[in-house]
Structure formats: C-alpha cells, structure tokens
Backbone as a ProteinNet text record, in pm:
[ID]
protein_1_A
[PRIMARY]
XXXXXXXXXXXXXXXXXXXXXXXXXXXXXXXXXXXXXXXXXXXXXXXXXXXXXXXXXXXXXXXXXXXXXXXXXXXXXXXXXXXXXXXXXXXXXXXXXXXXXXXXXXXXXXXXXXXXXXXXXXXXXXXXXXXXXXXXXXXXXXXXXXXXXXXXXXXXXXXXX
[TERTIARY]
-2620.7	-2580.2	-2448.6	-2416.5	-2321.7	-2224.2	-2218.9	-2081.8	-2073.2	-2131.5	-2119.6	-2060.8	-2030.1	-1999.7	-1863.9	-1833.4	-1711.3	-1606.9	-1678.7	-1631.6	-1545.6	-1622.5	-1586.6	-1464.2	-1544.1	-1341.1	-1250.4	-1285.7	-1150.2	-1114.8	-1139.8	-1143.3	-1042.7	-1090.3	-1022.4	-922.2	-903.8	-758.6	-692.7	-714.6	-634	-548	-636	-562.9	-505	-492.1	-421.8	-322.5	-308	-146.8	-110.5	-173.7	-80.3	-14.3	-76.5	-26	118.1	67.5	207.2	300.5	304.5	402.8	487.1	378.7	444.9	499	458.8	532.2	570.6	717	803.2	811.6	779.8	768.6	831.3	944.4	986.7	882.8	855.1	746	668.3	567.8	449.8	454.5	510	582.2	584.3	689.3	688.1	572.5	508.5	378.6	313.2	289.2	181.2	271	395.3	399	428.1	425.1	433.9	234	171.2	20.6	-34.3	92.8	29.5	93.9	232.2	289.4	225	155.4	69.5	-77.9	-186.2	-265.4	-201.5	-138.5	-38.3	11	18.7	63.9	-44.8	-124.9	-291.7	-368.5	-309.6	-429.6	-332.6	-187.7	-124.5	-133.9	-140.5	-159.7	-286.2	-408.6	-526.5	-547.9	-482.3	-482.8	-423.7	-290.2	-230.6	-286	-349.8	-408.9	-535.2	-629.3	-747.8	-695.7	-613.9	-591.5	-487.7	-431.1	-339.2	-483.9	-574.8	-675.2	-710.5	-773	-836.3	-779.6	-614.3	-546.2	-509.4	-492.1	-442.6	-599.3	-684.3	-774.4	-799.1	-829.1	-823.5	-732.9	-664	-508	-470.8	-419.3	-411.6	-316.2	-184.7	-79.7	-102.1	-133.8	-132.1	-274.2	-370.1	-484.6	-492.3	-342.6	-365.9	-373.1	-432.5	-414.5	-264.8	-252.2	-121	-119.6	-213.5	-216	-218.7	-268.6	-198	-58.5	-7.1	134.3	243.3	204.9	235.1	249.1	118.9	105.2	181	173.2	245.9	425.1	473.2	564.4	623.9	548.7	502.2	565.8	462.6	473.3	552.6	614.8	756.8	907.8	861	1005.9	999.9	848.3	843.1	913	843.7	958.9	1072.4	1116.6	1271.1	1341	1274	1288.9	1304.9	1181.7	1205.9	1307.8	1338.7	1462.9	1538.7	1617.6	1742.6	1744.9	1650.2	1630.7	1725.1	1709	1786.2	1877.4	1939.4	2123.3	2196.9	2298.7	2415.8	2435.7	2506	2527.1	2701.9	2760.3	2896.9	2898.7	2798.3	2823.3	2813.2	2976	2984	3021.8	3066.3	3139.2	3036	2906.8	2792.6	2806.7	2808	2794.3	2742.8	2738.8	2686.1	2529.1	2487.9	2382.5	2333	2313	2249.5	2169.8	2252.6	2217.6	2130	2156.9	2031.5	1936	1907.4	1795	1744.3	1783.6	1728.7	1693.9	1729.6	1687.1	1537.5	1589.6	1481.1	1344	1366	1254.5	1163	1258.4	1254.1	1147.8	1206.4	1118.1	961.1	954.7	857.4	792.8	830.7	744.2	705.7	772.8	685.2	588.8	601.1	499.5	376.6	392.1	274.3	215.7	292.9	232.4	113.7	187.8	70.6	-8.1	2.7	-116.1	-230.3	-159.6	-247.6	-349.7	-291.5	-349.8	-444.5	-433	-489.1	-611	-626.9	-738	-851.7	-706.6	-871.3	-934.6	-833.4	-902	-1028.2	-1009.2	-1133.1	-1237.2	-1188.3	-1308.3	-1369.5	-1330.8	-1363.5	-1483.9	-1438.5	-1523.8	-1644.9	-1686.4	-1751.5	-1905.2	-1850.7	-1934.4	-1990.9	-2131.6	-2144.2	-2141	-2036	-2016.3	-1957.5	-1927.5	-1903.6	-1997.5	-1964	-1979.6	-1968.7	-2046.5	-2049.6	-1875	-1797.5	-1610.3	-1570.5	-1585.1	-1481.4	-1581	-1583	-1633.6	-1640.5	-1733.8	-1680.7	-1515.6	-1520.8	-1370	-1266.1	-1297.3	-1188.4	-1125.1	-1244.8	-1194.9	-1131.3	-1206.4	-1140.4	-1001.9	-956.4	-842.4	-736.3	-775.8	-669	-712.3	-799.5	-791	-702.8	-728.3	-637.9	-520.9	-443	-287.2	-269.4	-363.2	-296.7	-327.4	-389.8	-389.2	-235.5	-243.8	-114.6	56.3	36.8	131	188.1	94	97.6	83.6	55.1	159.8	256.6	297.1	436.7	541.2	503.3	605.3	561.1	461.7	468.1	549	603.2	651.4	798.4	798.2	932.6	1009.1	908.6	951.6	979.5	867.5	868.7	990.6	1034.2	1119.4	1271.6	1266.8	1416.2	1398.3	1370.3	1410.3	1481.5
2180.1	2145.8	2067.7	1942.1	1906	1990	2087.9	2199.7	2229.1	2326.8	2367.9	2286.3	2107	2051.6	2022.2	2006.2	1992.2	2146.9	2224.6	2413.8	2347.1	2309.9	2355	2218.4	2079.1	2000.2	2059.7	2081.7	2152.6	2251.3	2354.7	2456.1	2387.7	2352.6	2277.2	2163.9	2136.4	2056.1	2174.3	2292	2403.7	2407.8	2426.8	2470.2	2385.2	2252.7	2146.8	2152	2154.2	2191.7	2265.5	2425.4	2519.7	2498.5	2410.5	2382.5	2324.3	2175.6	2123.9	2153.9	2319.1	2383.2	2468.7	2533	2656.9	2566.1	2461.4	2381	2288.3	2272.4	2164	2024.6	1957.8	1782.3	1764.8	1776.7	1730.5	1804	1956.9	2008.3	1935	1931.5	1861.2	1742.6	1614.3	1527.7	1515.7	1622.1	1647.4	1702.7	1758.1	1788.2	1687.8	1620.6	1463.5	1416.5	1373.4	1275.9	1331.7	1452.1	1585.2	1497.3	1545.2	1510.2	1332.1	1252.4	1110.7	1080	1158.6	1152.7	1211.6	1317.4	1347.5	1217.8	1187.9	1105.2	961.8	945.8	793.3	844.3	936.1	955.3	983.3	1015.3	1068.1	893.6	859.1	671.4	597.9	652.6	541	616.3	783	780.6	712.5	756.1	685.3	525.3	484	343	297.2	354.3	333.5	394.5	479.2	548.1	465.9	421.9	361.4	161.2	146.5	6	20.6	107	89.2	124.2	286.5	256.2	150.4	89.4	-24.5	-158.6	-134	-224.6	-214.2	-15.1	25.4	51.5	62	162.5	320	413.8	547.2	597.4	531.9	589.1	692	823.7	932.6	990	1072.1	1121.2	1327.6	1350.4	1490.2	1569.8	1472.7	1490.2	1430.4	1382.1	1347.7	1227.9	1109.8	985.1	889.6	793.1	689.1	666.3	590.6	599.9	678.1	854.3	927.5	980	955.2	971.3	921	759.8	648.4	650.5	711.9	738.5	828.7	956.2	1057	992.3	952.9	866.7	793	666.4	617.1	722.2	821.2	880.4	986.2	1001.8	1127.1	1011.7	890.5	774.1	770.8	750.7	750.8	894	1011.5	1109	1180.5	1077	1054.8	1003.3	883.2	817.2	927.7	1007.1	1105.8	1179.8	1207.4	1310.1	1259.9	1135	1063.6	1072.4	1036.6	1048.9	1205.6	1310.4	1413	1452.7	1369.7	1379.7	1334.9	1371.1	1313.9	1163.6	1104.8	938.9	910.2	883.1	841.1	611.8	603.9	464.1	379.8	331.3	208.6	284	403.8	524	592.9	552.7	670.9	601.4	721.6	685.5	600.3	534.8	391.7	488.7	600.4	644	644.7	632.7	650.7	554.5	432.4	310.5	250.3	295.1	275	369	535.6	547.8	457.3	441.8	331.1	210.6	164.6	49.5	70.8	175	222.7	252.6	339.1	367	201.1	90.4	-1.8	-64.8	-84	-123.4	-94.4	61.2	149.3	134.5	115.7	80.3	-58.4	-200.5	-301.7	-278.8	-230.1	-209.2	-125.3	-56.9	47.9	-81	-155	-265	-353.2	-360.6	-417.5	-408.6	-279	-180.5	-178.8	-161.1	-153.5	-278	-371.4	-533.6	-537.6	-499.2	-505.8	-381.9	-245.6	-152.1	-199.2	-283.2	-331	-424.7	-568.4	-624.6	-604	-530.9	-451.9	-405.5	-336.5	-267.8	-355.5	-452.9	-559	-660.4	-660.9	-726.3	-702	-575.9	-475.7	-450.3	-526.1	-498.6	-643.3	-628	-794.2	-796.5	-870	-839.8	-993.9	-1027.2	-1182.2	-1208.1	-1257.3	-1286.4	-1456.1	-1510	-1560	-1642.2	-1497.8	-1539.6	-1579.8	-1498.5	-1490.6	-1490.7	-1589.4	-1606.1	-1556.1	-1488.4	-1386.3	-1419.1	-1537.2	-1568.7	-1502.8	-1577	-1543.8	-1409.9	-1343.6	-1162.1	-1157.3	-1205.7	-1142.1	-1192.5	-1271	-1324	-1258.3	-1242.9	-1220.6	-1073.4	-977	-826.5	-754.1	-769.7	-745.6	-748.5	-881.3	-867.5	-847.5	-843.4	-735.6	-547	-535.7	-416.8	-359.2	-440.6	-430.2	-437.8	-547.5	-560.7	-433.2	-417	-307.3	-218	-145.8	-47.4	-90.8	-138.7	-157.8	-178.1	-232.1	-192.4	-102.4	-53.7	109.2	192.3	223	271.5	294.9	133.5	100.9	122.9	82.2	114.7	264.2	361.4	518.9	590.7	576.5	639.1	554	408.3	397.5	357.9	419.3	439.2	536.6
-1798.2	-1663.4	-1663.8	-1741.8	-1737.7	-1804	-1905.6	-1891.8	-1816.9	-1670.6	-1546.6	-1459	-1425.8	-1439.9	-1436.4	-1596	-1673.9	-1645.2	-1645.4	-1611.3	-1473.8	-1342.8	-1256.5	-1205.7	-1268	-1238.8	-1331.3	-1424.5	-1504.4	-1413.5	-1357.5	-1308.1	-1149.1	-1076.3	-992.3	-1061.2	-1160.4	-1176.7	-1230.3	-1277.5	-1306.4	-1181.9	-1091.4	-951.3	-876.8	-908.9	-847.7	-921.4	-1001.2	-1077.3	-1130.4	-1092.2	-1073.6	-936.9	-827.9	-675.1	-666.7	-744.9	-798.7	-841.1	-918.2	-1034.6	-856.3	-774.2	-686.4	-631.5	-563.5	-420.9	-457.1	-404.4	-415.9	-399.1	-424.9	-413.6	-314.8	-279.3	-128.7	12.2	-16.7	89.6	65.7	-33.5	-23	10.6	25.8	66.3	247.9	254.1	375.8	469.5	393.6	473.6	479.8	403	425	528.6	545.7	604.8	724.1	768.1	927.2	964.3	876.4	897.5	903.7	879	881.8	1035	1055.4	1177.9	1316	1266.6	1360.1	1420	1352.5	1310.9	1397.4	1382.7	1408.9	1568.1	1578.6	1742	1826.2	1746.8	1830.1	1870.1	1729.4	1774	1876.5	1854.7	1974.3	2097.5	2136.3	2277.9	2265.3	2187.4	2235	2277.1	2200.8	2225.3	2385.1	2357.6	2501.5	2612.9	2620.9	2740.2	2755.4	2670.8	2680.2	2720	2714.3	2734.4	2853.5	2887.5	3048	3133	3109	3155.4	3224.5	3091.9	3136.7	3265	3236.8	3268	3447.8	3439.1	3588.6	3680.4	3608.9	3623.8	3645.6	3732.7	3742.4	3845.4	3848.7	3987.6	3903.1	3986.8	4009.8	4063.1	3997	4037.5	4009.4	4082.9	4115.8	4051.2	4053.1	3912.4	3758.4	3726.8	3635.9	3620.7	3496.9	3528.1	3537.8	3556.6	3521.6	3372.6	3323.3	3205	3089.3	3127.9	3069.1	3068.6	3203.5	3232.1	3162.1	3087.9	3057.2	2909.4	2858	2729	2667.5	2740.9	2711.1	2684.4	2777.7	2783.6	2642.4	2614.9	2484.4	2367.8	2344.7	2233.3	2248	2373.7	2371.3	2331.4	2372.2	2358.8	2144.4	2134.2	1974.1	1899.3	1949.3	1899	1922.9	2014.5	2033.6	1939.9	1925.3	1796.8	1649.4	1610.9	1525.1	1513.4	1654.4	1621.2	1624.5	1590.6	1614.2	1442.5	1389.7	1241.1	1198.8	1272.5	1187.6	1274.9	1351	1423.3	1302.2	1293.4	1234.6	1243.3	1169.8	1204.4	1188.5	1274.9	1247	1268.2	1221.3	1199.7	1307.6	1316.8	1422.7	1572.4	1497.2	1624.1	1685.6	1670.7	1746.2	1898.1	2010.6	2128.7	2180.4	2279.5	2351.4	2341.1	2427.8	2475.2	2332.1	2185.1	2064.4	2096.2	2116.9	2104	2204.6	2355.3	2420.4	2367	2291.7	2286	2184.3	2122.7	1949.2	2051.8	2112.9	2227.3	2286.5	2371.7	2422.9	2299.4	2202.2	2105.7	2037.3	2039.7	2006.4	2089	2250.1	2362.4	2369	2363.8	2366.4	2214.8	2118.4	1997.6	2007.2	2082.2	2061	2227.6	2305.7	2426.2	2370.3	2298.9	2222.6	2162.2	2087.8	1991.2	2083	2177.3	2255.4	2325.9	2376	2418.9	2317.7	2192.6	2091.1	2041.2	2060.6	2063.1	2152.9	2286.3	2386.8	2377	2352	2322.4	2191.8	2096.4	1997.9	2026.5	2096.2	2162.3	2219	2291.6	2450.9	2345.2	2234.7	2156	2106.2	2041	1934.2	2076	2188.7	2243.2	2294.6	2315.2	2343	2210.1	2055.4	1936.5	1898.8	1825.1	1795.8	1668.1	1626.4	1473.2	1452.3	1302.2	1253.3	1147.1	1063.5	931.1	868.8	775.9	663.5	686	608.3	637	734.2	822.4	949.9	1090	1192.8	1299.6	1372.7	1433.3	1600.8	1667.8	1689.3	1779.9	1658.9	1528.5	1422.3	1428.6	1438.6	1404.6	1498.2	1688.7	1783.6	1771.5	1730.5	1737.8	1636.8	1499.9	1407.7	1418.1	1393.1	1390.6	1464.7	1605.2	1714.7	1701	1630.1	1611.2	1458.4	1365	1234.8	1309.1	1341.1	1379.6	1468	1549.6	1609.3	1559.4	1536.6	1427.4	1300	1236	1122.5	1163.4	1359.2	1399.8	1391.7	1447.3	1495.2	1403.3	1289.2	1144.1	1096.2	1102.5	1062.8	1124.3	1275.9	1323.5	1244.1	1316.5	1256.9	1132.5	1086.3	923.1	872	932.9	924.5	1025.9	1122.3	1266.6	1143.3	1174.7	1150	972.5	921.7	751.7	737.6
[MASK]
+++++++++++++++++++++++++++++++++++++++++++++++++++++++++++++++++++++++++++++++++++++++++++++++++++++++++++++++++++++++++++++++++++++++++++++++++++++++++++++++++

C-alpha cells in the first residue's frame, strides 16, 4: 500500500515539473497574481457594499442598491489604478489628469480601507468570541484595524509597485 502511495506523489511531482519546464515563470506568476487580484476585489466590493449597506440602508436608484452603486465605484477607481500600472510613464512630465487619477485611486483605496474597518467591525460584533489572550473589546478593537489596514497596504503596495 505504501508503494501505491509513493507511485502516485511521485507521479504527480512528475507532472508539476514537467508544468514548470512548459510554462514560463513570468505566466505562471502572472496568473497567480490575475487570481489574487481577482479574490481581493471580490472581498472589497463585499466589504464595501455590506458596510455602506449597513451605513445607507436599502435606498434604491432604478432597482439597484446605493451601496452597490458605490461599491462598484470603489473597485472600478481600484482598477483604474491597475491600468495606470501599464501606461507609459514620462516622470515629472505626466499630465496633471495622471495625477488626479493616482489621487483619486489613493482617496478610493483609503475609503475602501474603511469601509473595510467598518464591515469587520459589524461582523466581529455580531460573534461571541474572546480568549485567555485577547479580550472581547481587545479583538473588537485591534482586528478591525489590522484587517483594514493590511488592505489598504496591500492595495497599495500591489496597484503602485
């Protein structure tokens, strides 16, 4: 039984690097980080739509909500941001309008930040949890803004690198 076993990870690391040998390190690369970029835009509309939610309540522009309106918003200003990443760059000479969008992407990445503060918040209050370590208030207090936070240099760090 354990040759059958040993047969079949060998057998599958065969095929993980014959994978590695066909596809190129920069694709594969690029595909993770197409799929972490995706993932990361799905939790911030969620976040932002579930915490303006909460914030506007269910107001209603043509059927759809505000806070999805809002969200959508959010994460079209974030991949604005993306695509500024593959324009050209002439330096100190890039147009005034570059610079308000990088402004703007800026704005809209620390407002997400705190949308985001504000949805774990709401969640975090909602669970009864606390520990030994860390106190009910403790968590509610520090989770909420590492969560937030470490969007928001994630963003940052990923859009303007």
């Amino acid at each position: 039984m354990q040759s059958n076993q040993y047969v079949r990870t060998q057998t599958i690391g065969t095929r993980l690097s014959s994978l590695t040998s066909s596809v190129p390190k920069k694709t594969a690369v690029g595909f993770i980080l197409v799929i972490a970029l995706v993932a990361f835009e799905i939790f911030n509309f969620d976040t932002t739509k579930y915490a303006l939610f909460n914030l506007i309540g269910d107001v209603r522009f043509i059927g759809m909500q505000w806070a999805a309106i809002l969200a959508i918003a959010f994460c079209a200003i974030d991949f604005a941001g993306l695509v500024r990443l593959f324009t050209p760059e002439r330096g100190m000479d890039e147009p005034k309008e570059v610079w308000y969008l990088m402004g703007a992407w800026l704005l809209g990445a620390t407002m997400n930040a705190v949308m985001t503060w504000w949805a774990i918040s709401l969640t975090l209050l909602n669970h009864n949890f606390g520990n030994e370590v860390l106190s009910r208030e403790q968590l509610l207090l520090y989770v909420p803004i590492f969560v937030a936070v470490l969007v928001w240099l994630t963003r940052i760090l990923f859009i303007g690198a």
